[in-house]
N, C-alpha and C positions, 0 to 999 in steps of 0.2 A: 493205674500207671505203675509201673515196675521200676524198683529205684534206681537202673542205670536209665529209665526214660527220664527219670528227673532230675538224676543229674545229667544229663546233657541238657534238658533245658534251664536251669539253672546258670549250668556252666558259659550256656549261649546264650542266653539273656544277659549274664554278668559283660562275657565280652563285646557283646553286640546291641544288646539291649530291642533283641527280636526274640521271636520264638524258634523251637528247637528245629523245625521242618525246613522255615527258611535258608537257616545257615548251614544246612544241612546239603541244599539244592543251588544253594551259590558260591559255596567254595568257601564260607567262614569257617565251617566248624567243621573239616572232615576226618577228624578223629573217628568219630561214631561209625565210623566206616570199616575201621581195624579195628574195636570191640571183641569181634570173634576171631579174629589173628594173632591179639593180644592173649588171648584165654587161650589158646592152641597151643601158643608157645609156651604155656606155662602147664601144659597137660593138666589142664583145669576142664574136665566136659563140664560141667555145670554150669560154669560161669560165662561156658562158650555159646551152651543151648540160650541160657537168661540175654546172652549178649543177642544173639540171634534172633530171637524173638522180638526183641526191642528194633532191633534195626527191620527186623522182615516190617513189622507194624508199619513202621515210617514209610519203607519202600511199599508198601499197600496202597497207604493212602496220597501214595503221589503216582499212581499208576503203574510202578513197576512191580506188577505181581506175577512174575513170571521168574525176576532174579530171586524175590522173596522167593517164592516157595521152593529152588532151587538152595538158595542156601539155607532154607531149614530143615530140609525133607535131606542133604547128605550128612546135617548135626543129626536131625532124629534117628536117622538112621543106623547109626553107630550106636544105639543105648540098645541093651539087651535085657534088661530088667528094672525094674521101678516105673515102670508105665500107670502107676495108681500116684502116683506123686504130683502136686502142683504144679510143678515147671513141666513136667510130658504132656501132661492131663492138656494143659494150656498152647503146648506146642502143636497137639494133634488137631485142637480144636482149631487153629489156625492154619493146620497144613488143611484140611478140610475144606476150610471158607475162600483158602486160597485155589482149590481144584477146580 
């Protein structure tokens, strides 16, 4: 789990006292949502790709894996080098499972 996956659940557990997915799919907690907007704006890639990842996972496993891999595959797409790095290594293996 990737520490923005844990802090949102955390964060939504504290306010909701549910887990991260739920409040995620009924309107509690939808910060998690701007993650990667948030990192954009800060011309931060790294934090946008970490952010993206986290959020693609969530919308996987709640059956949207088509916006998932749309908004990871136009992050990964902008990296031109460091493909041997944790955070791509992890992104790729994801845009994969999500094909």
């Amino acid at each position: 789990m990737s520490s923005l996956d844990s802090l949102a659940s955390a964060s939504c557990r504290e306010k909701t006292g549910v887990g991260t997915s739920r409040c995620l799919f009924d309107g509690r907690y939808p910060g998690v949502a701007q993650w990667p907007l948030l990192a954009r704006a800060q011309q931060a890639r790294w934090l946008e790709l970490r952010a993206a990842v986290s959020l693609a996972r969530l919308w996987r496993a709640h059956s949207r894996r088509d916006d998932a891999r749309e908004l990871l595959a136009g992050i990964y797409g902008w990296f031109t080098e460091g493909f041997d790095t944790l955070d791509l290594v992890e992104a790729k293996a994801l845009l994969e499972a999500l094909a």
